[in-house]
C-alpha positions in Angstrom: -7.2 -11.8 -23.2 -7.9 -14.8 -25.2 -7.0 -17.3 -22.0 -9.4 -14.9 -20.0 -11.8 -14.9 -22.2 -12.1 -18.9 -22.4 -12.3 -18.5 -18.8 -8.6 -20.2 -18.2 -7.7 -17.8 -16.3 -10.7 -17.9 -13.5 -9.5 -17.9 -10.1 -5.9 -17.6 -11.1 -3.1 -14.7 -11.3 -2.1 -13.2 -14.2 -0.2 -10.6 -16.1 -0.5 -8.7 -19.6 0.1 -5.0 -20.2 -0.5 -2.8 -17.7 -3.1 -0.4 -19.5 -5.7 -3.8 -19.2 -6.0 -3.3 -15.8 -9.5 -1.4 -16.3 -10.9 -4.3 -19.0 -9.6 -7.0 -16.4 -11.6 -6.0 -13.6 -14.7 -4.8 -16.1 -14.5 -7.8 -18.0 -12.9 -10.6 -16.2 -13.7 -10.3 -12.6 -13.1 -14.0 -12.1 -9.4 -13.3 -12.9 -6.7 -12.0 -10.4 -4.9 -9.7 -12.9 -1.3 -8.3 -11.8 -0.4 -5.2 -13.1 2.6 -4.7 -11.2 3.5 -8.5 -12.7 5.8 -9.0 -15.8 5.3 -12.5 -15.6 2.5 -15.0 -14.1 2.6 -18.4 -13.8 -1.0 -19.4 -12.7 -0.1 -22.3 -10.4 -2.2 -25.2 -12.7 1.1 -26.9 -12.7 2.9 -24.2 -14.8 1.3 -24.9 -18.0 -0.3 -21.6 -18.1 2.2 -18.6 -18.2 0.7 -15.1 -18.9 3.1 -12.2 -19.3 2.3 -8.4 -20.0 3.9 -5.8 -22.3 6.1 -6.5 -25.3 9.6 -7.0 -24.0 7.6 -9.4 -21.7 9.3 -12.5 -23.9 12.3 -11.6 -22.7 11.4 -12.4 -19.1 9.3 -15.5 -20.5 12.6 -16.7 -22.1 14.6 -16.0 -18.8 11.5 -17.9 -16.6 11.5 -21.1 -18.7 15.3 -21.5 -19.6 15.2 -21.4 -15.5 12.7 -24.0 -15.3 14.2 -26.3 -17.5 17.6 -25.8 -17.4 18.4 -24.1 -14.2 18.9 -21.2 -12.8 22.7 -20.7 -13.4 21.8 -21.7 -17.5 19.2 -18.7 -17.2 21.9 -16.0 -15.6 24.1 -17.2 -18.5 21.5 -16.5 -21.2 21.2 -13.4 -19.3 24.7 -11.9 -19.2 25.2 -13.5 -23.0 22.3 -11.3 -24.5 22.6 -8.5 -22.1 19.1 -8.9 -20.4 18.8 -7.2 -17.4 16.9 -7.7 -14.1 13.4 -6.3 -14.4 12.4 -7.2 -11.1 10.7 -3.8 -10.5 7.7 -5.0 -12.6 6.1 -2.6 -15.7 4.0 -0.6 -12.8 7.2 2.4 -13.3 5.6 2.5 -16.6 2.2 2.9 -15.5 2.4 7.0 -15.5 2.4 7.0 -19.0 -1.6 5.7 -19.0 -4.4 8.3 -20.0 -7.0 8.5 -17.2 -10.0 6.9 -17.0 -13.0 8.5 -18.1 -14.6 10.8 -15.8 -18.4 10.4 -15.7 -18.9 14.6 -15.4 -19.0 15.3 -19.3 -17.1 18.6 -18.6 -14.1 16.6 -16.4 -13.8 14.2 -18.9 -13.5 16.7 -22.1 -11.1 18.6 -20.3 -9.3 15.2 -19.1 -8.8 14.6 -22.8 -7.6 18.0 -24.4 -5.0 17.6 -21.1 -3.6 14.1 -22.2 -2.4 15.7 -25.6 -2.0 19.4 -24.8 0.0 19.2 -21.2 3.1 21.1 -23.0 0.9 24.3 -23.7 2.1 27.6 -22.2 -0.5 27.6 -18.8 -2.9 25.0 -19.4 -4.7 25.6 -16.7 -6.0 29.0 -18.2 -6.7 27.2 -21.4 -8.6 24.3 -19.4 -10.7 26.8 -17.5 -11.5 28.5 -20.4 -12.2 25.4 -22.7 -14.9 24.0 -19.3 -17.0 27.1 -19.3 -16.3 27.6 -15.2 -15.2 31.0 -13.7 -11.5 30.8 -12.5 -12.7 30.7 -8.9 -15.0 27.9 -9.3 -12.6 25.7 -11.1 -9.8 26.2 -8.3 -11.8 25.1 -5.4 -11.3 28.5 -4.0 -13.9 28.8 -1.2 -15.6 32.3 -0.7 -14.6 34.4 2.3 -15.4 33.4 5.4 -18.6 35.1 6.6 -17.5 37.4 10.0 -20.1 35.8 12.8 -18.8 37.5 15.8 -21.3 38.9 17.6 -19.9 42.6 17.6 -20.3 42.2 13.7 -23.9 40.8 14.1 -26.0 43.9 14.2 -24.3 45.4 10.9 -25.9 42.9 8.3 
């Protein structure tokens, strides 16, 4: 955040934990910020390197001994200290993020009893009853269908 926020980072990739997504694109719109990304090297002649989530040295460490010393000196360092291939990126770990605030008050309270209560025996019950709505309202249950055949007509 402190590169972004010096404005390094406009007009360039990069990575840092995947939960900053939302203050990226709030705050730095000038920045194209990865989430998928463990690692980021922003093109300005590699001497800006951004990386996301704590582990992320590990990949850092990996990236530069590759750099500078090759790539067979980084597998080495690799197999040595049992660092494995995180290709996938930290986006797997992305399902662990609490939603984004709802702008309906009543969506958004229930949002956040859900984030900490998701164990309890039937929460939907318990969410219905903590919003106030009927249980037909808050399942999107439509009513009946109205009968507008024309034999049906003259009984309203």
């Amino acid at each position: 955040m402190l590169l972004a926020e010096a404005g390094l980072l406009d007009g360039a990739e990069a990575a840092s934990h995947w939960s900053m997504a939302d203050l990226f694109r709030d705050r730095y719109p000038g920045v194209r910020f990865r989430p998928e990304r463990i690692l980021c090297d922003s093109g300005r002649a590699g001497q800006l390197i951004t990386t996301g989530g704590a582990s992320s040295w590990q990949d850092l460490a990996l990236y530069l001994i590759g750099r500078f010393c090759g790539a067979e000196e980084a597998a080495r360092v690799a197999r040595l200290f049992l660092l494995g291939d995180r290709g996938y990126g930290q986006l797997p770990f992305a399902s662990m993020a609490r939603p984004r605030q709802h702008s309906d008050a009543v969506i958004s309270k229930i949002q956040a009893w859900l984030v900490d209560n998701y164990a309890t025996t039937n929460p939907v019950s318990a969410m219905v009853g903590r919003s106030g709505l009927s249980e037909a309202a808050s399942s999107g249950a439509s009513p009946p269908p109205r009968d507008t055949r024309p034999s049906n007509m003259s009984r309203r």
